[in-house]
N, C-alpha and C positions, 0 to 999 in steps of 0.2 A: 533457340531458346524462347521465340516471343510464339504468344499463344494468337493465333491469326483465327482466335473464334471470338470476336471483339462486341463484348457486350456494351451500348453506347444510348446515349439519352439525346432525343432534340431540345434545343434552347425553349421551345414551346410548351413541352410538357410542364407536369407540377414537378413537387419536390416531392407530392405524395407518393405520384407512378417512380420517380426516380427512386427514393426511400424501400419500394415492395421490388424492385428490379433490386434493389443492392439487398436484402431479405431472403430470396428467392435464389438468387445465384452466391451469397454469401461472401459476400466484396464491399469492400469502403468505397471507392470511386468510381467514379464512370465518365468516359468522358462524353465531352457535348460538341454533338458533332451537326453538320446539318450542309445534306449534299456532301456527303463521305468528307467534307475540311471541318479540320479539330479548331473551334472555339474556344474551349477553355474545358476545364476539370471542376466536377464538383462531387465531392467528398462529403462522408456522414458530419462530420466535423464543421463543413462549407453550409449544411440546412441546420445545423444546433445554432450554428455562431450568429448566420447572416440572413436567419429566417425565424427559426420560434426566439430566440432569444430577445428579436425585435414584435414580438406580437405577431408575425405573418401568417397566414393560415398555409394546410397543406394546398391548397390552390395555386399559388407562386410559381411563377416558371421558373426552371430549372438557369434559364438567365441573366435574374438577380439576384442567383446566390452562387453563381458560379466562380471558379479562381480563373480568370482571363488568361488570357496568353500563356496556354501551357507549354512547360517544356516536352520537347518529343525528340525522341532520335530516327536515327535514319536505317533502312535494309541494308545498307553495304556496310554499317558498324562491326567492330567485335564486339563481344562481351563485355572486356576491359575500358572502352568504351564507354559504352553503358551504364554500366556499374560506377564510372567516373562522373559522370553528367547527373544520374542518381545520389551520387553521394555529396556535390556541389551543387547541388539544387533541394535537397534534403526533400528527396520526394520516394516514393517505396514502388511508383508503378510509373512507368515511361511509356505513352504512348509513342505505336512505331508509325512514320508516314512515309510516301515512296509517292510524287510525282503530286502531293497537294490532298492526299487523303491519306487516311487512318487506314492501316491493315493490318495491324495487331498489339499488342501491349505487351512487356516484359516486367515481371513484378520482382523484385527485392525477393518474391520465395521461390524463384523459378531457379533463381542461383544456388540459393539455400538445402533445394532437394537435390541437387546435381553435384556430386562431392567435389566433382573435378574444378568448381566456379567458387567453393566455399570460400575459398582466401578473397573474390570480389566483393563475398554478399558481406565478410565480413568487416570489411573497406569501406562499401556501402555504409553498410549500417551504425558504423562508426563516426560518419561524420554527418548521417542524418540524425542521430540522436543528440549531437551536439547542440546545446542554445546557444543564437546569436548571443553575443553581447549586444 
């Protein structure tokens, strides 16, 4: 299920390069990785909130506007799994790590298109769309 062609951002770069990388490849998040270990995740959401909405130009590293300590799952998971940890975590894209690096990501639509996983994504998607109280 998980797509091991992992488009991914260094904490260094701007929010610019990160913003034409999420553009170009047609994706909300990317995660920030640096020497293949996941840092955190930042989201189109992560540069409106914690970057221009504070005055910050596109020059900003991708660093301080990032969501720290992401969740990831693991190679030997199931689906179910997955899908679990996505849906208590109210996240749509999980990155995959195996030995302290990132080698692939499973998004909320990889379930989606695959009929046989639809009762996950729709599990998923259930209780990521729910607001905390």
């Amino acid at each position: 299920m998980m797509s091991s062609n992992v488009i991914f951002v260094d904490p260094s770069q701007s929010i610019q390069e990160a913003a034409a990388m999420m553009e170009q490849h047609n994706i909300g998040s990317l995660p920030v990785v640096q020497n293949g270990e996941l840092l955190g995740i930042l989201t189109d959401r992560d540069i409106t909130l914690r970057s221009t909405a504070h005055g910050k130009d596109g020059h900003t590293h991708c660093s301080e506007c990032m969501s720290p300590d992401a969740v990831s799952g693991r190679t030997d998971m199931d689906v179910h799994e997955a899908a679990t940890i996505m849906g208590e975590n109210q996240v749509r894209r999980l990155p995959i790590v195996e030995n302290g690096q990132v080698v692939g990501v499973v998004a909320l639509g990889d379930f989606a298109l695959n009929e046989i996983y639809a009762n996950e994504a729709e599990q998923a998607l259930a209780k990521i769309s729910v607001r905390p109280i």
